[in-house]
C-alpha positions in Angstrom: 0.0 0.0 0.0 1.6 3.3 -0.7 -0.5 7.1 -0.4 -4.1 6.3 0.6 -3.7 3.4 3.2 -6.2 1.6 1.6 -5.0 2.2 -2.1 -2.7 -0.1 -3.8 0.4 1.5 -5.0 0.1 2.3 -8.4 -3.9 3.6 -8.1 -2.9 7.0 -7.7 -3.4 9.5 -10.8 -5.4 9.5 -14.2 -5.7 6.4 -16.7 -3.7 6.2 -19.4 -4.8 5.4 -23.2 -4.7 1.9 -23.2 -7.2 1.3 -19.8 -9.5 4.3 -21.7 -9.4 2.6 -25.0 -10.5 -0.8 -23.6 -13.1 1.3 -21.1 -14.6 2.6 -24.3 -14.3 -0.9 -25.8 -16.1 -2.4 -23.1 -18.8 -0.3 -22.5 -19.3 -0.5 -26.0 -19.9 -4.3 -25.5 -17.0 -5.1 -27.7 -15.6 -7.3 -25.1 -13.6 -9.3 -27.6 -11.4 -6.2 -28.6 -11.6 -4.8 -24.9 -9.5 -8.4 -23.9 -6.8 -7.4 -26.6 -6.8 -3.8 -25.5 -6.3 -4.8 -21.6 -4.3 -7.8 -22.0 -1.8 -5.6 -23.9 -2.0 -3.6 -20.8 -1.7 -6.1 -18.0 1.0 -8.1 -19.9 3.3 -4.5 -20.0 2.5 -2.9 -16.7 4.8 -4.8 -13.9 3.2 -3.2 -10.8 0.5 -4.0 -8.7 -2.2 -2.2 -10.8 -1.7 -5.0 -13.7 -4.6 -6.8 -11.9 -7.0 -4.0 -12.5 -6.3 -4.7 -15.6 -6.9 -8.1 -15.7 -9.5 -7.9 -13.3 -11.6 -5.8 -15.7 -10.6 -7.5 -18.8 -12.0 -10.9 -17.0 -15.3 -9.2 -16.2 -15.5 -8.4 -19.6 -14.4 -11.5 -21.1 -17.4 -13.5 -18.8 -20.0 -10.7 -20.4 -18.5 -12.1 -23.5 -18.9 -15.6 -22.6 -22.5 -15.2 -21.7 -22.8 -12.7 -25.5 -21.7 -16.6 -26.9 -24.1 -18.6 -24.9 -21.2 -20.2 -22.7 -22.9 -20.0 -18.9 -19.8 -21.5 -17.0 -17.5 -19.7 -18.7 -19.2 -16.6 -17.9 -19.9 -17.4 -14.3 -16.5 -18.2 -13.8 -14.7 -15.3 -16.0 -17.1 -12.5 -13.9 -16.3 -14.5 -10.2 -12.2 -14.8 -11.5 -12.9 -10.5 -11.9 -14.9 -9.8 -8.9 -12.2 -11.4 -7.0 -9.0 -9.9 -8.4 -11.0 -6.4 -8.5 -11.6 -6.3 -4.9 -8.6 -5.1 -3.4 -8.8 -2.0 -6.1 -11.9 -0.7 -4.1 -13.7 2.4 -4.5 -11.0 3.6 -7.2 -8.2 3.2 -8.8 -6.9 5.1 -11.9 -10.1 6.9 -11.9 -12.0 3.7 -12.3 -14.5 3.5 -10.5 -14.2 0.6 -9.1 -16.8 -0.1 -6.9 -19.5 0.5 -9.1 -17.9 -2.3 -11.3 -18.1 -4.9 -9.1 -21.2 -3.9 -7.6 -22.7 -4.4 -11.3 -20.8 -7.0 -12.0 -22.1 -8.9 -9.3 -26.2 -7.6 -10.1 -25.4 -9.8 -13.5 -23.6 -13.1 -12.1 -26.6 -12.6 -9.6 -29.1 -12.8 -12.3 -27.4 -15.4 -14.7 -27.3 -17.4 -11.5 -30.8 -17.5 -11.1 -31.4 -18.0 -14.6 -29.1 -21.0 -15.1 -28.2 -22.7 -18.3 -31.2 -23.5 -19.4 -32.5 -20.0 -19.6 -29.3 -17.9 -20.7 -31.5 -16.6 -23.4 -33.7 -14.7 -20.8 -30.4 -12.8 -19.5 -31.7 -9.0 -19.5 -28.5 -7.3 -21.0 -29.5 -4.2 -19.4 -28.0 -5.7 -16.3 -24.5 -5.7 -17.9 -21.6 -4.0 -16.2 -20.0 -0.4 -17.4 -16.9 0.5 -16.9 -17.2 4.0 -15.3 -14.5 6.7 -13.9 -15.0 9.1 -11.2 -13.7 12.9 -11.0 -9.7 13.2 -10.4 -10.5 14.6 -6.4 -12.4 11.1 -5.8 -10.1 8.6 -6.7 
């Protein structure tokens, strides 16, 4: 932990163009090209912020699983992002990061309920955003 105590090192200051890029990808449910974007990202960056990274590239890769019809891979792909996002809570790099996993988990909720046999009933409304907060709040 460095600054905040409760911020990982590396959390401090503005996103860069590769974490808006695959925002924008992401929230534009192109969650194929998001994974590229991010994984580009988290493969370069060697501190502890490269699990935002994946963290968020994960969620978005288990929107796309459920996009293909593939209900375990979603499930797991959104738990596997819930899980490494934690410790990045409320924000980090502007990302708001709480809100993520907060929708995030409204979806796996749902698709839970739903189960296999009705993935087709999956209200995509309920998919996550990718979402930054003003520079004072993260």
């Amino acid at each position: 932990m460095c600054g905040k105590a409760s911020v990982p090192c590396g959390c401090e200051g503005s996103p860069d163009g590769a974490l808006r890029r695959g925002a924008a990808l992401f929230n534009q449910r192109a969650f194929y090209a998001q994974h590229e974007v991010l994984e580009d990202a988290w493969r370069a960056e060697t501190g502890t912020v490269r699990d935002l990274y994946r963290g968020i590239l994960q969620v978005g890769v288990g929107c796309y699983h459920l996009s293909r019809g593939n209900y375990r891979g979603a499930c797991n792909l959104l738990r596997y992002g819930l899980a490494r996002l934690e410790r990045f809570e409320p924000a980090c790099l502007g990302v708001d990061v709480s809100a993520l996993r907060r929708d995030a988990s409204r979806a796996l909720a749902a698709l839970e309920a739903l189960g296999p046999e009705r993935l087709d009933k999956f209200d995509d409304r309920l998919l996550p955003r990718v979402a930054f907060v003003a520079p004072e709040s993260a």
